[in-house]
C-alpha positions in Angstrom: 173.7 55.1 30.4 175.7 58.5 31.1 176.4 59.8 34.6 173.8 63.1 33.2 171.6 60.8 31.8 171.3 58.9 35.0 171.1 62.2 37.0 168.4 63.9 35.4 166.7 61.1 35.2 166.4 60.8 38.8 165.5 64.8 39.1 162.8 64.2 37.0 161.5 61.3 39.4 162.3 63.4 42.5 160.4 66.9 40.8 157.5 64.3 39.5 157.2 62.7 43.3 157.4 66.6 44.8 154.1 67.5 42.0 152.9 64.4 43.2 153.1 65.3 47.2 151.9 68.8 46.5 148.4 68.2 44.8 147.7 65.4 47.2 148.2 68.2 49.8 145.8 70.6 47.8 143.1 67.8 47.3 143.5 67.1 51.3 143.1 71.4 52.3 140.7 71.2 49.8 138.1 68.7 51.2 138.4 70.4 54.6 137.7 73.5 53.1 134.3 71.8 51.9 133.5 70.7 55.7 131.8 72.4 58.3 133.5 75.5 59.8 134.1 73.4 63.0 136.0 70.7 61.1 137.5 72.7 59.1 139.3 75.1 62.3 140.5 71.4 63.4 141.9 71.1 60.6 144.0 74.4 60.2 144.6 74.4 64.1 147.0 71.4 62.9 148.1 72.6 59.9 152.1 73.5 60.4 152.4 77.6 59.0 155.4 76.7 56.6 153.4 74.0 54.7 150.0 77.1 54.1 153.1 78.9 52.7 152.9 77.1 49.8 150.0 75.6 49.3 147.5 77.8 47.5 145.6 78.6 50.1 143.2 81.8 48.9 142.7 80.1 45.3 141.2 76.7 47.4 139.4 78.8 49.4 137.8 80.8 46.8 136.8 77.2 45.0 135.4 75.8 48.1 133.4 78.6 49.4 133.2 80.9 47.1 129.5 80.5 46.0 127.9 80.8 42.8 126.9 84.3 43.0 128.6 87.1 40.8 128.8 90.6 40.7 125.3 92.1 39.4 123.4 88.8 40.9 120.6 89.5 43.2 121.8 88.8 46.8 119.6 85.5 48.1 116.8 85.9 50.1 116.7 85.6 53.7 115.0 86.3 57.3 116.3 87.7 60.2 115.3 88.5 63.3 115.5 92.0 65.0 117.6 92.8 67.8 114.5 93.0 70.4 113.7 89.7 68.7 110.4 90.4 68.8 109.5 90.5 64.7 111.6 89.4 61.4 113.2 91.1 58.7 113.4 89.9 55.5 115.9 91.3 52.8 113.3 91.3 49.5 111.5 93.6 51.7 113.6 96.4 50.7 114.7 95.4 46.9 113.5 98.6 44.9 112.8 100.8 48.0 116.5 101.6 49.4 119.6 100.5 49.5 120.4 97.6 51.9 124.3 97.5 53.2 125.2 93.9 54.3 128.4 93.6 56.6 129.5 90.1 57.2 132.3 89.8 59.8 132.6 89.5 63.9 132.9 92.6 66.0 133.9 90.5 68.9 
């Protein structure tokens, strides 16, 4: 066997072990993504910054928590209650009446 032969043969077996390496790593962010938000933060607390640099980290996320709902789909139903606490709100209330503006987020 050639000295070329030989050395892209073992470029192949080093690029095939790297392919290898990396989508074990996406499986493994993946499954955390799919456990509770307190696992999860363990998780990424660990996780060293250069390695989410390549990993595909929003394209995971948006597979693991991205819902089934799509653009157009009526938002699900659900209760809340009011800030006094003292009675409930529940979002079908409004559907066909007004609009309803839902901010999701932490003003903390």
């Amino acid at each position: 066997m050639s000295r070329g032969r030989r050395l892209a043969r073992r470029a192949l077996v080093v690029l095939a072990a790297l392919v290898a390496v990396h989508l074990t790593l996406c499986a493994g962010l993946y499954v955390a993504m799919i456990q509770p938000p307190d696992v999860f933060g363990r998780v990424i607390a660990k996780t060293p910054f250069p390695l989410m640099m390549v990993l595909p980290f929003e394209t995971l996320w948006n597979l693991a928590r991205g819902g089934r709902l799509h653009p157009g789909d009526l938002a699900p139903d659900f209760r809340l209650p009011t800030l006094d606490h003292k009675s409930t709100v529940q979002l079908s209330s409004y559907r066909g009446s007004r609009p309803v503006v839902l901010v999701f987020g932490s003003y903390t």
